[in-house]
C-alpha positions in Angstrom: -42.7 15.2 -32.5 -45.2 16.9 -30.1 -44.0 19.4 -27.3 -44.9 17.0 -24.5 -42.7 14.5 -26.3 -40.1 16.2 -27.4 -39.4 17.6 -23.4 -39.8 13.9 -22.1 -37.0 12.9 -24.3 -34.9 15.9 -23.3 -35.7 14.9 -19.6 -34.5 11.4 -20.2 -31.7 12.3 -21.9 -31.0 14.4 -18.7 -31.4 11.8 -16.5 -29.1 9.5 -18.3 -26.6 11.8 -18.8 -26.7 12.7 -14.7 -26.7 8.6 -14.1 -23.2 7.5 -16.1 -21.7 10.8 -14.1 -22.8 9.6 -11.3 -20.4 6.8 -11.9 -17.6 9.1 -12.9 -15.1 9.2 -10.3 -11.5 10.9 -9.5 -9.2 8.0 -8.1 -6.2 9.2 -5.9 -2.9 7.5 -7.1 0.1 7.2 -4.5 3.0 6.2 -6.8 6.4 5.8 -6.0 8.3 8.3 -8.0 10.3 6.0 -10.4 6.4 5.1 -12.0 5.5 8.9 -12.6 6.4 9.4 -16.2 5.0 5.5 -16.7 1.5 6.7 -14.8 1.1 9.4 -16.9 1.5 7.9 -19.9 -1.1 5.7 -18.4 -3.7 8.4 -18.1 -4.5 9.3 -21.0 -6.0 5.5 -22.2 -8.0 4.8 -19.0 -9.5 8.0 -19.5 -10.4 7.3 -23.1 -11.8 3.8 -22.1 -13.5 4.3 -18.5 -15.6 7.7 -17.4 -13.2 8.1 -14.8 -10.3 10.5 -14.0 -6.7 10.2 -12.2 -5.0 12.6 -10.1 -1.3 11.9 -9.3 0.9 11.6 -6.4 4.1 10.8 -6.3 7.2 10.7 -3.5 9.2 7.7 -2.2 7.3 4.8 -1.4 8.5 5.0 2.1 7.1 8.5 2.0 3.6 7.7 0.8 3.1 4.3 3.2 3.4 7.3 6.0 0.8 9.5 4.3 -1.6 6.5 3.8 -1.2 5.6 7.3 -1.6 9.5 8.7 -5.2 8.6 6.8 -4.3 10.2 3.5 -7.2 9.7 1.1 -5.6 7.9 -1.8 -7.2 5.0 -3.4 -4.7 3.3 -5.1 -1.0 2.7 -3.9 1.8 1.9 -6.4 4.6 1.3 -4.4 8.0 0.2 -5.6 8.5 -2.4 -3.6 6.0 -5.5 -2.3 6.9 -4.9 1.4 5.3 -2.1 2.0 1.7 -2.7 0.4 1.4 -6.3 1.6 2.1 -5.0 5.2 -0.4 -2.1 5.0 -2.7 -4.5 3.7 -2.5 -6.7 6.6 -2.7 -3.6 8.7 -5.8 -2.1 6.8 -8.0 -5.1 4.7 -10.3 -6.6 7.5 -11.5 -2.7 7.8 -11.6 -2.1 4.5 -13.2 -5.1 3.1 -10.2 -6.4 0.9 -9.1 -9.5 -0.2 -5.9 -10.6 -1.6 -7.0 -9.4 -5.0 -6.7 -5.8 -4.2 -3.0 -6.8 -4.1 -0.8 -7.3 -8.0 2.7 -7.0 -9.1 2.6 -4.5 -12.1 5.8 -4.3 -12.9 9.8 -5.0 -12.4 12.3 -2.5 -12.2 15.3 -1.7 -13.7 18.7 0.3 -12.0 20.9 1.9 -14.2 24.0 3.9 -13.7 23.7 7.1 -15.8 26.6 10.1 -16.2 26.5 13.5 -17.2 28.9 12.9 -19.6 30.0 9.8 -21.9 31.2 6.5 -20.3 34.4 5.5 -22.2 34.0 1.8 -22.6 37.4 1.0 -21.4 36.7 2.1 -17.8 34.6 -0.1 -15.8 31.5 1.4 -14.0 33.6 -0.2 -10.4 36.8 1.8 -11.4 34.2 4.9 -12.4 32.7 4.8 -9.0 35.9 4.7 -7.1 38.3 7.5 -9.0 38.3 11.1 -9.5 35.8 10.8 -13.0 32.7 11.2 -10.3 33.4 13.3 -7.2 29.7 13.5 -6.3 27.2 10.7 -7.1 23.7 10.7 -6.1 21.0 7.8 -4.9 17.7 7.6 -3.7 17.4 7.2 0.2 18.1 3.5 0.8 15.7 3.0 4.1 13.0 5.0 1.9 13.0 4.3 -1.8 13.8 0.6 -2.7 15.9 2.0 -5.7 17.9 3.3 -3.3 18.5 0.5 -1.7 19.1 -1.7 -4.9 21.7 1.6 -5.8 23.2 0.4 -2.2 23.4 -3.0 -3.0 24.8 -2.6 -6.3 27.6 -0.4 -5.3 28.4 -3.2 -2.7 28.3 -6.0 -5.5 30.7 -3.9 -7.7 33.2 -2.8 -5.7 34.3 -3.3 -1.7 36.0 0.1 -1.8 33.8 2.6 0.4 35.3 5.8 -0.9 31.6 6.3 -2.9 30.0 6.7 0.4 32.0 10.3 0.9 30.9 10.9 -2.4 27.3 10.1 -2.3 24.4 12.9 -2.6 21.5 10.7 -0.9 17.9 12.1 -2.6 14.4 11.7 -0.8 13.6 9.8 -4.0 14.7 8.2 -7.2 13.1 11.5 -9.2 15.7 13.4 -6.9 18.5 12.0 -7.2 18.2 11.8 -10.9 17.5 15.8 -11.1 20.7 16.4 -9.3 22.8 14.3 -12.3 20.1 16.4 -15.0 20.4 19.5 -13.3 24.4 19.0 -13.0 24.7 19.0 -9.4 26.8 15.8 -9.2 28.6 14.0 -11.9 26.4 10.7 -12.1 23.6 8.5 -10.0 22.0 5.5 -9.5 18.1 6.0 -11.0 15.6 3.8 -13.0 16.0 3.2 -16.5 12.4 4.5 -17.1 13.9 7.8 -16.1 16.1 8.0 -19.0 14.9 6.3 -22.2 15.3 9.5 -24.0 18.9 10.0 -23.0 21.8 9.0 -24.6 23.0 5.7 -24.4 26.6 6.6 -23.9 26.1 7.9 -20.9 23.9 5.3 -19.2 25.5 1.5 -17.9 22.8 -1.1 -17.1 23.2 -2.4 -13.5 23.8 -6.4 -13.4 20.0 -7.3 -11.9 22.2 -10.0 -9.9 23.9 -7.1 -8.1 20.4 -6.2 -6.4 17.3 -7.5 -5.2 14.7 -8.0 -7.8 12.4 -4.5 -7.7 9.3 -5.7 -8.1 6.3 -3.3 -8.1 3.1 -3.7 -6.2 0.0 -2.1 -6.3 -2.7 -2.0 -3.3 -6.4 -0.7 -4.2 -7.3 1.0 -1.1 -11.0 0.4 -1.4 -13.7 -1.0 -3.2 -14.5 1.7 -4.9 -15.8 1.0 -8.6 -13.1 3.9 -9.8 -10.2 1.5 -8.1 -11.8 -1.3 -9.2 -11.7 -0.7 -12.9 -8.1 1.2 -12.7 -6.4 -2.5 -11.1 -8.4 -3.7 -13.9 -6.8 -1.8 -16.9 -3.5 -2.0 -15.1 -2.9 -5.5 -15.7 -4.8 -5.1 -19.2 -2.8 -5.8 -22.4 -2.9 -2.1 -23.7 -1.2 -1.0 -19.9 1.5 -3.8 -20.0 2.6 -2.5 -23.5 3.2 0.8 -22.1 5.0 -0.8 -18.9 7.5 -2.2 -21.4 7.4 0.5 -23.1 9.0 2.7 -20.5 11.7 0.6 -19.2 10.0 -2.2 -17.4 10.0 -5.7 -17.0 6.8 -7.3 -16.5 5.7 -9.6 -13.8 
């Protein structure tokens, strides 16, 4: 290979190589806190399969609908609830060019009720909640975090005593209120089974899903942006819904 040739091919290369990173993108995720461990488990494969990269943000989903709409630049929103990203679609998608596809249940939820220490299998999780076992019991923020609310709605569908209300510890988020039961601050807490797959199952009691409302989880793209486009993609791909279920999920 001659000189000439030899630096056309390295300036071709060059070009190439400065093309496919121009299509390289970091995409903004907003997700609801109970999805964190689930997201980054996430990562790593859309990484491996797309050029692009994902930086993480997580809080309620109450929380991050008020960041979005104080013009927070996120491009993706995986909230863990419908409500909230079908409203700030309607709000948002004639600006931003988005049709109902932007929208797509990812997952379901699950609430369990998990204790510091072992639930003896003769004691109901009702009569737990309403003797002297738990004095403290923490829950995510009911008008903020929809596990929250489903922790609300369960304690109502077990037991009409409203003793557990003195005894609540109310978190921002479902990632707070399980750190107060991990970090043994209260004695036990509503939180998502994603949250403790790696705990022992002594100490954790599935909540009926007839006591609550079903938690299903919806993601909003934000834009058009090829980045978002191809992460919606992967998230309802085959490889993503395996390590959905993986971590505690029902699919939709």
């Amino acid at each position: 290979m001659t000189v000439n040739k030899y630096i056309l091919l390295m300036i071709a290369c060059a070009m190439f190589a400065r093309a496919h990173l121009s299509h390289a993108d970091t995409i903004n995720v907003a997700v609801a806190a109970n999805f964190k461990q689930t997201l980054q488990a996430l990562k790593t494969p859309f990484e491996k399969t797309t050029p692009h990269r994902i930086k993480i943000i997580s809080a309620s989903t109450g929380q991050l609908l008020q960041q979005i709409s104080q013009h927070a630049p996120f491009d993706i929103f995986l909230a863990a609830n419908t409500a909230h990203p079908q409203l700030l679609w309607q709000h948002i998608h004639e600006s931003r060019d988005l049709g109902l596809d932007a929208l797509a249940v990812y997952a379901k939820g699950r609430l369990v009720f998990f204790s510091r220490t072992p639930l003896s299998e003769a004691v109901s999780l009702e009569q737990a909640l309403t003797n002297k076992m738990f004095t403290r019991i923490s829950m995510a923020n009911p008008k903020l975090a929809p596990y929250g609310l489903a922790a609300q709605q369960s304690i109502e569908c077990l037991t009409s005593d409203t003793y557990w209300r003195e005894k609540s510890v109310i978190g921002q988020n479902v990632a707070q209120a399980f750190q107060f039961i991990d970090s043994n601050n209260v004695d036990g807490g509503f939180v998502a089974l994603s949250q403790v797959l790696n705990k022992d199952p002594g100490n954790i009691s599935v909540i009926d899903e007839a006591c609550y409302d079903d938690i299903n989880q919806m993601a909003l793209r934000l834009n058009n942006q090829p980045a978002s486009l191809a992460f919606m993609t992967f998230l309802q791909s085959t490889a993503a819904q395996h390590i959905i279920r993986q971590n505690g999920y029902h699919l939709p």
